[in-house]
N, CA, C and O of each residue as an XYZ file, in Angstrom:
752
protein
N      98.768   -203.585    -13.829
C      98.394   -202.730    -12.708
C      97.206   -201.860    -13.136
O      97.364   -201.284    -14.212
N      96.129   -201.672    -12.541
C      95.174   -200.926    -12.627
C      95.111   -199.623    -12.796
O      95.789   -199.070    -11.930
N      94.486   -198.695    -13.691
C      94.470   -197.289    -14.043
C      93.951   -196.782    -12.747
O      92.900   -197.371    -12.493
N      94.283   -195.888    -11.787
C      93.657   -195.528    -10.893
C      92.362   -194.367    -11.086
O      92.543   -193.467    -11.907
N      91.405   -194.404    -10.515
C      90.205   -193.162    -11.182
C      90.149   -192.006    -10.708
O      89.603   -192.010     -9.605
N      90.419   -191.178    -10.993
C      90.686   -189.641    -10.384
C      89.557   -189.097     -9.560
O      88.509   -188.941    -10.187
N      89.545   -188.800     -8.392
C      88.359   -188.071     -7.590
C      86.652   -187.332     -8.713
O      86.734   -187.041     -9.906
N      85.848   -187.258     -8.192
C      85.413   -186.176     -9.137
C      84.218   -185.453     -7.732
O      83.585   -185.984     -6.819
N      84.373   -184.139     -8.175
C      84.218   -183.372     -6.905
C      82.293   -183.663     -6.436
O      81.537   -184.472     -6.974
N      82.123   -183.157     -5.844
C      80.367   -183.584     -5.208
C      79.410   -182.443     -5.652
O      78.181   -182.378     -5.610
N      80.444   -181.472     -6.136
C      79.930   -180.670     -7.185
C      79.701   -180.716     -8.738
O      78.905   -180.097     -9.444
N      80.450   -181.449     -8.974
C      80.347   -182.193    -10.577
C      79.004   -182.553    -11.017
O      78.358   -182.424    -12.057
N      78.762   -183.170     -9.572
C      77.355   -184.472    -10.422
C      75.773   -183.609    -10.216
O      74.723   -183.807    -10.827
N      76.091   -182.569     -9.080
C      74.673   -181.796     -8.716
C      73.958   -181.451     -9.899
O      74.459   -180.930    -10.895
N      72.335   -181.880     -9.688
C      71.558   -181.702    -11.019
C      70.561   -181.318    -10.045
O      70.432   -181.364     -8.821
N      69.757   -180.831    -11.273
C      68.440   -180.109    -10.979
C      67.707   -180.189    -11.882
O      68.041   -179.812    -13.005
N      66.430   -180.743    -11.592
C      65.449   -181.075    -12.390
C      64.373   -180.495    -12.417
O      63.643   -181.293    -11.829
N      63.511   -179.297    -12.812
C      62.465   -178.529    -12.655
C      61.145   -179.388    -13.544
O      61.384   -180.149    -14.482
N      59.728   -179.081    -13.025
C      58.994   -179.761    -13.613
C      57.797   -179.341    -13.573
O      57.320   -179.696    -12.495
N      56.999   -178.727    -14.226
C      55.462   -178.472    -14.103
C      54.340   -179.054    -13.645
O      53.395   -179.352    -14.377
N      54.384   -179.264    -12.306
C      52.826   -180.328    -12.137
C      51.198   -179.970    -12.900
O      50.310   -179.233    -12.470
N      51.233   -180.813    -14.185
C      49.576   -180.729    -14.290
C      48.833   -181.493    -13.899
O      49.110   -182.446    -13.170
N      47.514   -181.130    -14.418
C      46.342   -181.888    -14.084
C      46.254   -183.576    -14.027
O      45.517   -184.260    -13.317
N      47.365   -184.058    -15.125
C      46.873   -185.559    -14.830
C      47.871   -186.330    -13.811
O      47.707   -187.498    -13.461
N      49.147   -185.319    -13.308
C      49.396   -186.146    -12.195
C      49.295   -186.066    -11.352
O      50.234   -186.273    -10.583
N      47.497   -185.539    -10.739
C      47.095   -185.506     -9.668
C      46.169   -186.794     -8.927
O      45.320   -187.173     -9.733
N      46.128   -187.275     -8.108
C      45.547   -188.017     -7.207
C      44.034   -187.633     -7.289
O      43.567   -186.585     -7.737
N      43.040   -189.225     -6.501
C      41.548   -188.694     -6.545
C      41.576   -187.891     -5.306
O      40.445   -187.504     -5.011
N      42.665   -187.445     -4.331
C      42.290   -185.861     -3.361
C      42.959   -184.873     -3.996
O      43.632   -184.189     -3.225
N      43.025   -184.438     -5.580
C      43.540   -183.587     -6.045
C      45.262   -182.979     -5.921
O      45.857   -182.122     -6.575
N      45.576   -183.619     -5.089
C      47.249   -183.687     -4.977
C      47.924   -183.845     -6.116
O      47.504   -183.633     -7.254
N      48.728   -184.132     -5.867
C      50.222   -184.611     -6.952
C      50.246   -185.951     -6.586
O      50.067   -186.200     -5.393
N      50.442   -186.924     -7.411
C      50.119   -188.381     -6.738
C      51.787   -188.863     -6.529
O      52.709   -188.744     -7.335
N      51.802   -189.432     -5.178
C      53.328   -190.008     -4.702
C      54.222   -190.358     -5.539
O      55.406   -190.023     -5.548
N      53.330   -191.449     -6.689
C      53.817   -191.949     -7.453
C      55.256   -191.724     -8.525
O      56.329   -192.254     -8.811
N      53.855   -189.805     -9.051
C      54.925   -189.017     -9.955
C      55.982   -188.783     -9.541
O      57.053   -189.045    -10.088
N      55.711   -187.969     -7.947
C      57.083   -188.154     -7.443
C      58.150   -188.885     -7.424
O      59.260   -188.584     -7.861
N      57.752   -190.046     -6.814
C      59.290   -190.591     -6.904
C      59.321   -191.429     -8.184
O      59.811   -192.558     -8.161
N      58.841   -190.935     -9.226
C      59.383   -191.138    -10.769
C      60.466   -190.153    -10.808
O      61.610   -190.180    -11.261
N      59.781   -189.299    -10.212
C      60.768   -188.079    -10.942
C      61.722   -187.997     -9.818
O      62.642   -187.215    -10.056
N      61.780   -188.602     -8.603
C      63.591   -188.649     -7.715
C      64.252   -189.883     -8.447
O      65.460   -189.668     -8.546
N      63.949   -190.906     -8.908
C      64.700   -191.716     -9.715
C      65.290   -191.270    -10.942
O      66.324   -191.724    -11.431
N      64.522   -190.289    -11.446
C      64.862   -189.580    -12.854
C      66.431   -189.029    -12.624
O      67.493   -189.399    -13.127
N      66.133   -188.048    -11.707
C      67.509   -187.053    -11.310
C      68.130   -187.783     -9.752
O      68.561   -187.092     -8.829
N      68.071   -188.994     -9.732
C      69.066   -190.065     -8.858
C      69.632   -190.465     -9.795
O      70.834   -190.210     -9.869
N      69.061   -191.153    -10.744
C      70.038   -191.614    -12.433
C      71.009   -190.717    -13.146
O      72.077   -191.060    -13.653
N      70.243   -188.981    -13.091
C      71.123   -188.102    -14.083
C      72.411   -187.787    -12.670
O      73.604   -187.728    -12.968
N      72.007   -187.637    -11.390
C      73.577   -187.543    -10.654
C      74.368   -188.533    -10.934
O      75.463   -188.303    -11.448
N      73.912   -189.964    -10.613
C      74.447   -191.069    -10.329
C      75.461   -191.699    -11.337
O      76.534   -192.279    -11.173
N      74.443   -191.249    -12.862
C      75.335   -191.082    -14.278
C      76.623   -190.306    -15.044
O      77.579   -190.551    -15.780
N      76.048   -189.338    -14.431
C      76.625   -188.184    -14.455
C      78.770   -188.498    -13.516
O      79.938   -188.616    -13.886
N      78.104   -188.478    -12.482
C      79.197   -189.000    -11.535
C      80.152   -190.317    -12.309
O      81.156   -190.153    -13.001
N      79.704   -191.205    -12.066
C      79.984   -192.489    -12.538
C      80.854   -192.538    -14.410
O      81.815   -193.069    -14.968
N      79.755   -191.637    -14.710
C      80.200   -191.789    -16.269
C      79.554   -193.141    -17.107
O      80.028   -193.355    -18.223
N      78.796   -193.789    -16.744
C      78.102   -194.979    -17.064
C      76.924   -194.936    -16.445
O      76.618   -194.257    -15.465
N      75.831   -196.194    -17.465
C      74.535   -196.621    -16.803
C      74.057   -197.229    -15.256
O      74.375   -198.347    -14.852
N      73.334   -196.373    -14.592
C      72.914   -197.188    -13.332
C      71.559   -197.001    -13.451
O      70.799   -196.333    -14.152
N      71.438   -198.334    -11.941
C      70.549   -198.617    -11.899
C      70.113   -197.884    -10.210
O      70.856   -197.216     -9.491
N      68.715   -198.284     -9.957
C      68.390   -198.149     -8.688
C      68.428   -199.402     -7.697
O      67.317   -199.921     -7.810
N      68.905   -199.859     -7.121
C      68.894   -200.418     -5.655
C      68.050   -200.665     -4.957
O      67.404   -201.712     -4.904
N      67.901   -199.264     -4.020
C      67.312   -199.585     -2.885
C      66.678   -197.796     -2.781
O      67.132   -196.849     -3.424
N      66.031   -197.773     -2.214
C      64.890   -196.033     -1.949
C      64.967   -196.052     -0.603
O      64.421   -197.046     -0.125
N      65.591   -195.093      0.421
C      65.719   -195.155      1.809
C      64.990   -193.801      2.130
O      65.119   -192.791      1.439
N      64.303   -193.882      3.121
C      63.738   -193.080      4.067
C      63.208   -192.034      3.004
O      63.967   -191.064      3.013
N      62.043   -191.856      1.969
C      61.178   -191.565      1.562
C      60.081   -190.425      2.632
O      59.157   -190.944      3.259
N      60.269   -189.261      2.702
C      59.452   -188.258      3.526
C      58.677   -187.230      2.793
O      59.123   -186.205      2.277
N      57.704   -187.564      2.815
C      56.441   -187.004      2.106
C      56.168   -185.429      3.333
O      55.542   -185.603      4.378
N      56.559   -184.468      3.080
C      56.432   -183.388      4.024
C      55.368   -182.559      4.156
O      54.793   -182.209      5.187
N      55.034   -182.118      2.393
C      53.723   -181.348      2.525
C      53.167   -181.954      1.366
O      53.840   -182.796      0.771
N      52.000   -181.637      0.948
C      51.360   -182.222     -0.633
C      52.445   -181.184     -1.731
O      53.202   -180.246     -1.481
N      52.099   -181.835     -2.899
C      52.136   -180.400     -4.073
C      50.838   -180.841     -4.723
O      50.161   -181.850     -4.920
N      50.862   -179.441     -4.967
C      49.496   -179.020     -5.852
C      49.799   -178.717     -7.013
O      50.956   -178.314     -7.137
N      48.848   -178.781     -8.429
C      48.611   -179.162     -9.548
C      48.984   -177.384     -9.918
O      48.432   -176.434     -9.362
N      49.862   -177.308    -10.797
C      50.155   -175.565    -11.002
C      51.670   -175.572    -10.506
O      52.455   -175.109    -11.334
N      52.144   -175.949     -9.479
C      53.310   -175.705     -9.113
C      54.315   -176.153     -9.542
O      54.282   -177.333     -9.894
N      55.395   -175.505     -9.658
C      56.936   -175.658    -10.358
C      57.314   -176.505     -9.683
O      57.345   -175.965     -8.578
N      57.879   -178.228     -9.472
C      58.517   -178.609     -8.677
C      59.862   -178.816     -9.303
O      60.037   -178.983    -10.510
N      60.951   -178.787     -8.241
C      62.448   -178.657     -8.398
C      62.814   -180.044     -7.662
O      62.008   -180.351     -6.784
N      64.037   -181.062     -7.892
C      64.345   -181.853     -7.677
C      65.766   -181.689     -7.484
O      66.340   -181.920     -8.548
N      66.534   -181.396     -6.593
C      67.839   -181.427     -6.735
C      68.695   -182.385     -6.138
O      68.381   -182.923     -5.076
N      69.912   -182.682     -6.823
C      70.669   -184.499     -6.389
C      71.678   -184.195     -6.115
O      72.014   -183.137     -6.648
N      72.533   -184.724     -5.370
C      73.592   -184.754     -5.166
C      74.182   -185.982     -4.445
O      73.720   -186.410     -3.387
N      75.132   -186.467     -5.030
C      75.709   -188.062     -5.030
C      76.524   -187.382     -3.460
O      77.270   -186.411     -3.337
N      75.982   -188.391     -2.394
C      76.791   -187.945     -1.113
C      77.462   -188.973     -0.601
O      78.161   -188.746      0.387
N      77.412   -190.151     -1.078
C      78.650   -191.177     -1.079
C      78.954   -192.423     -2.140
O      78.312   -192.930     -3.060
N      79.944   -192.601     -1.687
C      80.458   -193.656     -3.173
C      81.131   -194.989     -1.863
O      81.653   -195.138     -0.758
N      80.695   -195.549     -2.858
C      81.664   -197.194     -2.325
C      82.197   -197.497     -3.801
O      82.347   -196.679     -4.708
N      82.500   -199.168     -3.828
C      83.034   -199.547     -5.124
C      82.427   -198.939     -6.410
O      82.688   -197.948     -7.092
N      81.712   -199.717     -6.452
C      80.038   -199.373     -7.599
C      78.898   -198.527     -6.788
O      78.019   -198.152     -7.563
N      78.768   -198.289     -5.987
C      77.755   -197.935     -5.629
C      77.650   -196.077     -5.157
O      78.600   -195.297     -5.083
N      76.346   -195.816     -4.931
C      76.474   -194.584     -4.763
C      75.166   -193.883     -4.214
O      74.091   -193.866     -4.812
N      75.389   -193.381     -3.144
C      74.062   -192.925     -2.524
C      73.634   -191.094     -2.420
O      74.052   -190.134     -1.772
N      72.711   -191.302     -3.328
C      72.016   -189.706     -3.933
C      71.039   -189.321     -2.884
O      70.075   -189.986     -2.506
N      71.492   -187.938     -2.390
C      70.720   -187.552     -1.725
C      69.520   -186.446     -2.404
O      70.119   -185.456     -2.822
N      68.544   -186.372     -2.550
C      67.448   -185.563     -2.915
C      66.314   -184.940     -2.119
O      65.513   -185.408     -1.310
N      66.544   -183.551     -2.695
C      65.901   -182.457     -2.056
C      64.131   -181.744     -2.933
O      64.240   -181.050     -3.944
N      63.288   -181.933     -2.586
C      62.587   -181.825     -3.686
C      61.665   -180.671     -2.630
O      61.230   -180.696     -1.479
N      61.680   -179.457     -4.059
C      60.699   -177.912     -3.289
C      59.657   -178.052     -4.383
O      59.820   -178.607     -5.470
N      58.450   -177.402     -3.880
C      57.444   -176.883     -4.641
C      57.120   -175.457     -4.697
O      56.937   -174.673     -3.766
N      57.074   -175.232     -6.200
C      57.074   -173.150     -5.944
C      55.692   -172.838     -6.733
O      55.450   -173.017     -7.927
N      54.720   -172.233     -5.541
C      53.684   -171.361     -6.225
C      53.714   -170.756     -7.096
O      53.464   -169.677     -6.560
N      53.853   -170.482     -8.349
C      54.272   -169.579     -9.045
C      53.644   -168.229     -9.299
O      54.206   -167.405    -10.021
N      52.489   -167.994     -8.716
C      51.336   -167.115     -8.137
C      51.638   -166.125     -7.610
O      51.686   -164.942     -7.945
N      51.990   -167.054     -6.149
C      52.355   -166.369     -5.107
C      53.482   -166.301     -4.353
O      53.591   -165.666     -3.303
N      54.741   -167.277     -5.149
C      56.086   -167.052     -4.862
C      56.301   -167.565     -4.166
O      57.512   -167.734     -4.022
N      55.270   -168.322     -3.039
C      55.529   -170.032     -1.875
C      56.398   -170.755     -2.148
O      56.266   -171.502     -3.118
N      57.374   -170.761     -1.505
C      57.958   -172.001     -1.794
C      58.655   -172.578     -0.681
O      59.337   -172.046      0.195
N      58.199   -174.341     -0.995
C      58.096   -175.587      0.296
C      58.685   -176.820      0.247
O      58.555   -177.552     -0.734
N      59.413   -177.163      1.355
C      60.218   -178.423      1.028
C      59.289   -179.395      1.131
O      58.589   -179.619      2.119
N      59.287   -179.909      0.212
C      57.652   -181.046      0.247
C      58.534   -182.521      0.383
O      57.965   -183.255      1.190
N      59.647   -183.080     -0.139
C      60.397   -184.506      0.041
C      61.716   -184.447      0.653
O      62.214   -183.356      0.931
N      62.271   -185.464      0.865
C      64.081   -185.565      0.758
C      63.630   -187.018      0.889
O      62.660   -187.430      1.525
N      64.760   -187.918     -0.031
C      64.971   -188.878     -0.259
C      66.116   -189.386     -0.058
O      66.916   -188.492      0.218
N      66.744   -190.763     -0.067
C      68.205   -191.223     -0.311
C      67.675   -192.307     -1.517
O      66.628   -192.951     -1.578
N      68.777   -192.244     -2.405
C      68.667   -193.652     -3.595
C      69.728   -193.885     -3.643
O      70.646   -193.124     -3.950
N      69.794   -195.443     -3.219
C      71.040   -195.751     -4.008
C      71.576   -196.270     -4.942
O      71.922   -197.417     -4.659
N      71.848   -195.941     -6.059
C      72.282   -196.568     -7.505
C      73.456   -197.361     -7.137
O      74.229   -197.217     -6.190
N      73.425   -198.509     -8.385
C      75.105   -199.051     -8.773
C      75.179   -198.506    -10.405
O      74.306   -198.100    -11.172
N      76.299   -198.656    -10.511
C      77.210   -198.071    -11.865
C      76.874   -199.640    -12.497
O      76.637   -200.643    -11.824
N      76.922   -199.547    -13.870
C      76.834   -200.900    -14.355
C      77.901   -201.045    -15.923
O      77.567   -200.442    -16.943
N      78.883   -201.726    -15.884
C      79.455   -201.963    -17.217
C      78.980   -202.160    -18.182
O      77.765   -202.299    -18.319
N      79.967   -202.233    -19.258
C      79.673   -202.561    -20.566
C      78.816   -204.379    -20.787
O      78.069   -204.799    -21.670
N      79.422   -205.089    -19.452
C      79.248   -206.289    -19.232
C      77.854   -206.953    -18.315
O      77.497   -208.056    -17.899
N      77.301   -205.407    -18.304
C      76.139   -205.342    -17.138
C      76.290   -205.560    -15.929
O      75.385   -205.422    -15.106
N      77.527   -205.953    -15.646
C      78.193   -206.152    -14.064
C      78.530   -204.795    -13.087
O      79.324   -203.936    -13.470
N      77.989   -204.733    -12.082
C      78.723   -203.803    -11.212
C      80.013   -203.196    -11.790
O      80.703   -203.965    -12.460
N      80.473   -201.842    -11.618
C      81.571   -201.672    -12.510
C      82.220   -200.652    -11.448
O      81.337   -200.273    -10.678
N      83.733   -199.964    -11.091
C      83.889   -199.438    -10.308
C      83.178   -197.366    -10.787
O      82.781   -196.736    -11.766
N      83.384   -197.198     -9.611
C      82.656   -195.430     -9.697
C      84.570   -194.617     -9.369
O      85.593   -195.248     -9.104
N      84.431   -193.317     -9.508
C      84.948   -192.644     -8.964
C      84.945   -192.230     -7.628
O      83.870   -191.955     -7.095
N      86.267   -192.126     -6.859
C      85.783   -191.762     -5.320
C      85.582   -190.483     -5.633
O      85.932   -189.955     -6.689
N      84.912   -189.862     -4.560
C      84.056   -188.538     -4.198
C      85.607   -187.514     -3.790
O      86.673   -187.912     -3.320
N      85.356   -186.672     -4.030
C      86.282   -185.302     -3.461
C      85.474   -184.475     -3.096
O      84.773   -183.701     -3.747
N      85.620   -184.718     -1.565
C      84.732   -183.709     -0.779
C      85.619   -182.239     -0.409
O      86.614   -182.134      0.308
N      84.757   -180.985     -1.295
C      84.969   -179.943     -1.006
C      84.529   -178.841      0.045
O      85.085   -177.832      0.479
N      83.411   -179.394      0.255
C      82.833   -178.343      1.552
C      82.566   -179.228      2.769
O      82.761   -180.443      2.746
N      82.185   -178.671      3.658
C      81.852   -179.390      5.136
C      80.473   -180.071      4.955
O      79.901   -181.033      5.468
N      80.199   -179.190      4.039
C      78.631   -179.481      3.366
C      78.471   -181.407      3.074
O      77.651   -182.293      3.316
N      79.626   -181.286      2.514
C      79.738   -182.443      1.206
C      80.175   -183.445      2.230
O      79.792   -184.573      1.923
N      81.010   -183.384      3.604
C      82.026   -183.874      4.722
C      80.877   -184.698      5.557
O      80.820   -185.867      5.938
N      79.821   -183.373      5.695
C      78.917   -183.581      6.595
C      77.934   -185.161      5.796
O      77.796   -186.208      6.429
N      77.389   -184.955      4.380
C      76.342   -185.681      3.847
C      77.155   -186.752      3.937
O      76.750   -187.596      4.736
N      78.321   -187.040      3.301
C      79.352   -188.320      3.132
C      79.283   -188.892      4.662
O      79.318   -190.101      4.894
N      79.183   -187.900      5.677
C      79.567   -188.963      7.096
C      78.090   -189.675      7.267
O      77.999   -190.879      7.509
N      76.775   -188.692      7.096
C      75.467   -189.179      7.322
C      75.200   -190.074      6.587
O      74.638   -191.015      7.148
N      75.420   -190.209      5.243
C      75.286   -191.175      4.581
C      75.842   -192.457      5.236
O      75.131   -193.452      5.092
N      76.840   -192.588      5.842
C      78.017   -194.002      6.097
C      77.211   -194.154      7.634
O      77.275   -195.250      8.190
N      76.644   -193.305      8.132
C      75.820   -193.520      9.817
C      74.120   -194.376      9.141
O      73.391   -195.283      9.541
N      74.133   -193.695      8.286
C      72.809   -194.626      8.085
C      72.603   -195.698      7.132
O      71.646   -196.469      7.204
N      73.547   -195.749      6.192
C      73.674   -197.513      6.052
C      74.116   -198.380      7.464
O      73.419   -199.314      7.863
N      74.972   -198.084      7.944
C      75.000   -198.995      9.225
C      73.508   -198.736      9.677
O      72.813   -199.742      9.530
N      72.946   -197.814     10.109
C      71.493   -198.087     10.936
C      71.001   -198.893      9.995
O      70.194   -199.682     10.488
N      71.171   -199.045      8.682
C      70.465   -199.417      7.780
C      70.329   -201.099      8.087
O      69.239   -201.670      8.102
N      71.797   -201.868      8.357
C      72.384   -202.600      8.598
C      71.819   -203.271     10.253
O      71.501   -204.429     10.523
N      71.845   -202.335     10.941
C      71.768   -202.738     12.188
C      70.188   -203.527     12.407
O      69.894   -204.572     12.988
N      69.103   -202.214     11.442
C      67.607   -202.852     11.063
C      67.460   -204.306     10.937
O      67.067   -205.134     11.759
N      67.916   -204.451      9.559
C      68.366   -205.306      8.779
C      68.570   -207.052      9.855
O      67.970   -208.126      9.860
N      69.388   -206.643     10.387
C      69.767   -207.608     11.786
C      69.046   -207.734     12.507
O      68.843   -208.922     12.760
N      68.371   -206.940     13.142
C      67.365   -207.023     14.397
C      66.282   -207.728     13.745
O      65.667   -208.636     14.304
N      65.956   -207.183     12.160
C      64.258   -207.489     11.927
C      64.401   -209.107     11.659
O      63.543   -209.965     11.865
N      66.007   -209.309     11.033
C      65.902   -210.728     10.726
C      65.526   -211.981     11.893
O      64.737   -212.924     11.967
N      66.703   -211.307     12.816
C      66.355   -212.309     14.385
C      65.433   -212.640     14.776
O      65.275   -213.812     15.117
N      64.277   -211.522     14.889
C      62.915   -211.855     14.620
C      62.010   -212.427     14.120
O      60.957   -212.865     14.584
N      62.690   -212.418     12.555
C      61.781   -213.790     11.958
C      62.688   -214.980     12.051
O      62.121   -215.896     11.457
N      63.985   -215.432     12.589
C      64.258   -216.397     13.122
C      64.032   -216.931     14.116
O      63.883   -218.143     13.962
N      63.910   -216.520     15.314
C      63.887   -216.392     16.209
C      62.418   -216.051     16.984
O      62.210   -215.367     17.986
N      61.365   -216.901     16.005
C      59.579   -217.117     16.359
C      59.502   -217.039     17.603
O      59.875   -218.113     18.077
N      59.162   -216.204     18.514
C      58.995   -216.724     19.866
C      57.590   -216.016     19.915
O      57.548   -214.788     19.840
N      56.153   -216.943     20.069
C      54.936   -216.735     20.093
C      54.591   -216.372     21.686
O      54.377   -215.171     21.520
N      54.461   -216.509     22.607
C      54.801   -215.832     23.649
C      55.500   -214.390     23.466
O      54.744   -213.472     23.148
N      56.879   -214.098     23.638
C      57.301   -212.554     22.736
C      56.137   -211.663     22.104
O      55.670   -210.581     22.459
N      55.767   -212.721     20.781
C      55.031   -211.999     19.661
C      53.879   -211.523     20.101
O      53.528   -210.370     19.848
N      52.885   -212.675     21.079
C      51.784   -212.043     21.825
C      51.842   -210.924     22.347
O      50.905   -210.135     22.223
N      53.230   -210.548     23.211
C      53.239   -209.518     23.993
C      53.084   -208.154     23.514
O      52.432   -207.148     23.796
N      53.934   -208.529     22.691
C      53.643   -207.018     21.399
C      52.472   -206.858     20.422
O      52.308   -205.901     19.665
N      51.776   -207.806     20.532
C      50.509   -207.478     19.909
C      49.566   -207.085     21.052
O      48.501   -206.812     20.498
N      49.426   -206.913     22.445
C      48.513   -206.583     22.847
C      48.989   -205.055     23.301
O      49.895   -204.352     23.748
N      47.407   -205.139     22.737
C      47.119   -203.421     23.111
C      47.283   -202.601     21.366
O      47.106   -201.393     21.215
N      47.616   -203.479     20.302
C      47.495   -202.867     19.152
C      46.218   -203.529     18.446
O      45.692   -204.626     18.627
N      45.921   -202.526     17.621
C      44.378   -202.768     16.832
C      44.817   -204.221     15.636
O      45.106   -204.002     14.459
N      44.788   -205.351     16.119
C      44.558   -206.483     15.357
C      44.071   -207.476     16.241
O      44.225   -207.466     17.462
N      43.476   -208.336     15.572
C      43.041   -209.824     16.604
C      43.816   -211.396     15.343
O      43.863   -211.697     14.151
N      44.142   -211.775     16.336
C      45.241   -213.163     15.986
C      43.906   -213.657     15.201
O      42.960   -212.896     15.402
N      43.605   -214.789     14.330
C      42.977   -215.572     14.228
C      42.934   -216.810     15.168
O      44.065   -217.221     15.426
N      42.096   -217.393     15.648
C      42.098   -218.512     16.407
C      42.827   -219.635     15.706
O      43.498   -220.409     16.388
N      42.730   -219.811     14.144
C      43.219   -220.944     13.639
C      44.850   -221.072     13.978
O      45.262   -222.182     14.315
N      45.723   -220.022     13.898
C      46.994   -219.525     14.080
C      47.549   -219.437     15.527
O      48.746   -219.233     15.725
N      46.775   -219.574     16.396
C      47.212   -219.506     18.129
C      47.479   -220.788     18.384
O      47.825   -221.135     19.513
C-alpha cells in the first residue's frame, strides 16, 4: 500500500527572488531585455516548484507571459512564486514580478506569469508532488483560477487544432480579408 504524502501549505513554497538590473541586461532600446526576464521567472518557478515538491523539475509549458511596463537598468527587480496548483507531478507557479527605483522609491508591476513545472524522480520519470493545503481564500482563489485556465487552456488547444484539420480555404479566405497580408498566387 502506498505511503500517502502529507499536504504542504501554499505558504511553504513562496520565494522571492530580488535582483539588480545592470547594464548588460539591457536591450538595443536600453530596457531590460525580455529575455533576462523570463530567465529569471524560470529561476524562482524552479526554486517554488522544488521547494514544494522536494525534488528536481523541470519547465513545461510558460502561459500567458504579460510584459506590463519596461524595467530599467538600476532597478531592484523582485520575483515572487507561489505554486497555485498541483496535479499528480505537476504544478503551476504563479509569478509576480515588481521593479523598484531605488532613487526614487517607484515601484511597478512590470510581469505576471504562469509556469508549469513537473517534479522529476530519481528515475527521471514524472514523480508524484504533494497536494497543496490551501490556507487563505487567497490560495482558494489562485488554485480555482489556475484549474479555469488550463481548461481555457484546453478548450484553445481544441479549437486551434480543428482548424488545422479541418482546411477549409473558402473559411480561411474569409478571415484573411481585410488583414494586412496577400496570399501568394502560387498557393490559391
Amino acid at each position: 500500500m502506498p505511503v500517502s504524502i502529507q499536504p504542504k501549505p501554499a505558504s511553504f513554497s513562496r520565494v522571492t527572488i530580488t535582483e539588480l538590473m545592470i547594464p548588460s541586461y539591457a536591450n538595443f532600446g536600453g530596457k531590460i531585455h525580455g529575455g533576462i526576464l523570463l530567465s529569471l521567472m524560470d529561476k524562482v518557478a524552479y526554486a517554488a516548484a522544488s521547494k514544494h515538491s522536494g525534488a528536481y523539475c523541470v519547465t513545461v509549458s510558460v502561459d500567458t507571459v504579460n510584459f506590463l511596463q519596461p524595467v530599467e537598468v538600476g532597478e531592484l527587480v523582485s520575483l515572487k512564486a507561489s505554486v497555485n496548483h498541483v496535479g499528480n507531478s505537476s504544478m503551476i507557479i504563479g509569478i509576480k514580478v515588481v521593479s523598484e527605483n531605488v532613487k526614487t522609491g517607484v515601484v511597478k508591476h512590470t510581469n505576471t506569469c504562469y509556469f508549469t513545472m513537473v517534479a522529476k524522480g530519481e528515475d527521471d520519470k514524472p514523480t508524484t508532488v504533494p497536494p497543496l493545503l490551501l490556507e487563505t481564500r487567497t490560495d482558494v482563489r489562485r488554485f480555482v483560477e489556475a484549474i479555469k485556465r488550463k481548461n481555457y487552456k484546453r478548450e484553445y488547444d481544441l479549437l486551434l487544432n480543428q482548424v488545422k484539420r479541418n482546411w477549409d480555404q473558402e473559411a480561411i479566405s474569409s478571415l484573411l480579408d481585410g488583414q494586412r497580408c496577400v496570399v501568394s498566387t502560387s498557393i490559391q
